[in-house]
NUVO-283026 format. One record per atom (N, C-alpha, C): x, y, z. Coordinates in Angstrom, 2 decimals, m for minus. Each point is the difference from the previous one (the first is absolute). Layout:
BEGIN
<pt <X Y Z>>
...
//
This chain:
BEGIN
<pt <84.72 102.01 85.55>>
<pt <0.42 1.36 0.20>>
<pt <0.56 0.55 m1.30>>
<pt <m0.13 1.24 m0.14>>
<pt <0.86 0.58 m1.34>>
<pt <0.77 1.10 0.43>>
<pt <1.31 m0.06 m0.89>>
<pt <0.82 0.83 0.13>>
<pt <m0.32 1.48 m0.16>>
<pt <0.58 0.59 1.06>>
<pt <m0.29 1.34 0.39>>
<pt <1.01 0.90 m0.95>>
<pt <0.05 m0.39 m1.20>>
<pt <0.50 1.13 m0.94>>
<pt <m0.39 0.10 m1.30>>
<pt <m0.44 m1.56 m0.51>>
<pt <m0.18 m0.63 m1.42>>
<pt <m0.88 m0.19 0.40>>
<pt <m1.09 m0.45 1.30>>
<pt <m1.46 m0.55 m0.15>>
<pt <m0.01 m1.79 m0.65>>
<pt <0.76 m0.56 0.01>>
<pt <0.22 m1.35 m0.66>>
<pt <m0.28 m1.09 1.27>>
<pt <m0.84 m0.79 m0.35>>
<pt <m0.39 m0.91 0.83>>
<pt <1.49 m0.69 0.43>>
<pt <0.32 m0.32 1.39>>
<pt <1.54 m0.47 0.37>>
<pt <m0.57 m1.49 0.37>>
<pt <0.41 m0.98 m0.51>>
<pt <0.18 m1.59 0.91>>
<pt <0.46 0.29 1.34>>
<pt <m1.02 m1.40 0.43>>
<pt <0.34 m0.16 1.62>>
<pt <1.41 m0.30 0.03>>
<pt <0.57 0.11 1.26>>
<pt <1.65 m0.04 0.29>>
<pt <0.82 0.40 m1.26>>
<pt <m0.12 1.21 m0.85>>
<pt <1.04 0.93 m0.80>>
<pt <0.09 1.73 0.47>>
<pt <0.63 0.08 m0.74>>
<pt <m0.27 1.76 0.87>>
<pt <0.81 0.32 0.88>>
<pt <m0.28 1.15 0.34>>
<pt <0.44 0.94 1.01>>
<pt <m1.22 0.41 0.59>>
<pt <0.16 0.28 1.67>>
<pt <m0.82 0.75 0.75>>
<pt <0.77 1.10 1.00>>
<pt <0.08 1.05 m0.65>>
<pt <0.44 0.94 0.80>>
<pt <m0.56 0.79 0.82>>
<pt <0.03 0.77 1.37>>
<pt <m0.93 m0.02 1.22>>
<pt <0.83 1.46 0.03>>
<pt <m0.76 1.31 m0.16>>
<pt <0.86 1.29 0.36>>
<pt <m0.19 0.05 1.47>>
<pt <0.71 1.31 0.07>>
<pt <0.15 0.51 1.80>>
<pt <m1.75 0.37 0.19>>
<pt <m0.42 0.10 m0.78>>
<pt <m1.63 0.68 0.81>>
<pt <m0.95 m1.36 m0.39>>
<pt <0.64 m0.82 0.33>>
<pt <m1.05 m1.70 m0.38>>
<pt <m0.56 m0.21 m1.46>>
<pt <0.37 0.62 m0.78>>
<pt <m0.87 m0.17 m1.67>>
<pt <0.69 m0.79 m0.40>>
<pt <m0.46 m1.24 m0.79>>
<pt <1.03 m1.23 m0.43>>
<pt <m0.52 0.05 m1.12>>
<pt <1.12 0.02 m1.05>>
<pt <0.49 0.44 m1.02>>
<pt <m0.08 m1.56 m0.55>>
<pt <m0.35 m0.74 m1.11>>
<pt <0.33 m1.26 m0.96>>
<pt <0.84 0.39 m1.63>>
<pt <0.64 m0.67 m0.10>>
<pt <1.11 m0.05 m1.16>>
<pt <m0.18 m1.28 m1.25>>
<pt <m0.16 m0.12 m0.81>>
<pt <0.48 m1.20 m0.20>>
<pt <1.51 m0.27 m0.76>>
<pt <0.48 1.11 m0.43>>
<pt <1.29 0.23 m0.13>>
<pt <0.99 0.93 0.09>>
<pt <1.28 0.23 0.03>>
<pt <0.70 0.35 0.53>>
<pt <0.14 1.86 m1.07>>
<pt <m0.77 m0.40 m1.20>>
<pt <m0.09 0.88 m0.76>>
<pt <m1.39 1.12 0.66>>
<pt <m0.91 m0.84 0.34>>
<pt <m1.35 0.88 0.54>>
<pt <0.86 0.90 1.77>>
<pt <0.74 m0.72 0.30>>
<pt <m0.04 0.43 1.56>>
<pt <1.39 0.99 m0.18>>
<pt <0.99 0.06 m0.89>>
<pt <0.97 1.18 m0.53>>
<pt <m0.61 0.95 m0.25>>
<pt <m1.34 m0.12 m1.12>>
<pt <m0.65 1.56 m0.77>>
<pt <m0.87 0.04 1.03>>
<pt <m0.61 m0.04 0.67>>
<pt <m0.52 0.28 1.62>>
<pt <0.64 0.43 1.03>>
<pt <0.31 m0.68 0.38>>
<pt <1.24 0.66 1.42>>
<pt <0.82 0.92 m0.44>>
<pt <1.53 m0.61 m0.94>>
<pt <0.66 0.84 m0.15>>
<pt <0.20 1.37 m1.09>>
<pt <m0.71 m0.61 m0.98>>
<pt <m0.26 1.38 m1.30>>
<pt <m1.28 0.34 0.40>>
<pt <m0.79 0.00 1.14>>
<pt <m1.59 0.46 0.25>>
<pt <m0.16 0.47 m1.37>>
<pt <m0.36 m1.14 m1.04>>
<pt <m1.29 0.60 m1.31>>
<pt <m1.32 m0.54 m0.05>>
<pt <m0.56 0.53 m0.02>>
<pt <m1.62 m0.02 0.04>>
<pt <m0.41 m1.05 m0.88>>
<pt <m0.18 m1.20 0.26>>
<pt <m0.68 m0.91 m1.17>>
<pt <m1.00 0.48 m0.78>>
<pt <m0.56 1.31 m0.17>>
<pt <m0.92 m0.05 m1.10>>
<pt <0.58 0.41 m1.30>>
<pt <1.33 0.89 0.36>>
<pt <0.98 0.76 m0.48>>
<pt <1.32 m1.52 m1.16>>
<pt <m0.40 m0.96 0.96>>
<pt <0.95 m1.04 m1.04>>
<pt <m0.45 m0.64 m1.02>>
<pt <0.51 m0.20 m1.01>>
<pt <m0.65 m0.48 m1.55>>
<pt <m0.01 m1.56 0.19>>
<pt <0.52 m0.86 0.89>>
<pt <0.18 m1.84 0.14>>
<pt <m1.18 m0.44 0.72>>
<pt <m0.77 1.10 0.60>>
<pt <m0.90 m0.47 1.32>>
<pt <m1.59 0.13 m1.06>>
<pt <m0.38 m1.30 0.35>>
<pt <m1.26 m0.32 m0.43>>
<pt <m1.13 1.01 0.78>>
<pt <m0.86 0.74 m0.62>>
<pt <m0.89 1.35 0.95>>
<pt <m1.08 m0.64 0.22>>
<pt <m0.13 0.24 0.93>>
<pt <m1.50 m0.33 0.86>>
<pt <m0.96 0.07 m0.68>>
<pt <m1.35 m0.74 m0.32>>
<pt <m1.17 0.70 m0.53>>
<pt <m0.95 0.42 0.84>>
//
């Protein structure tokens, strides 16, 4: 699975799996990806640390 902010491949049993009120489950792999997500909602394309998709 990869983290749902950074896109970074997560190891089995590390992480976070967070489950919102409308069933969408959210993956973390750190506590830094799941802060600028949830609580500062910033747009990962918008952050300069996050490796971009090709």
């Amino acid at each position: 699975m990869k983290c749902s902010f950074c896109n970074i491949e997560i190891e089995k049993g590390t992480g976070k799996m967070y489950i919102k009120n409308d069933a969408k489950v959210l993956y973390f792999c750190s506590k830094r990806c799941e802060k600028n997500l949830m609580k500062l909602k910033r747009d990962p394309a918008r952050v300069k640390w996050i490796v971009k998709k090709k």
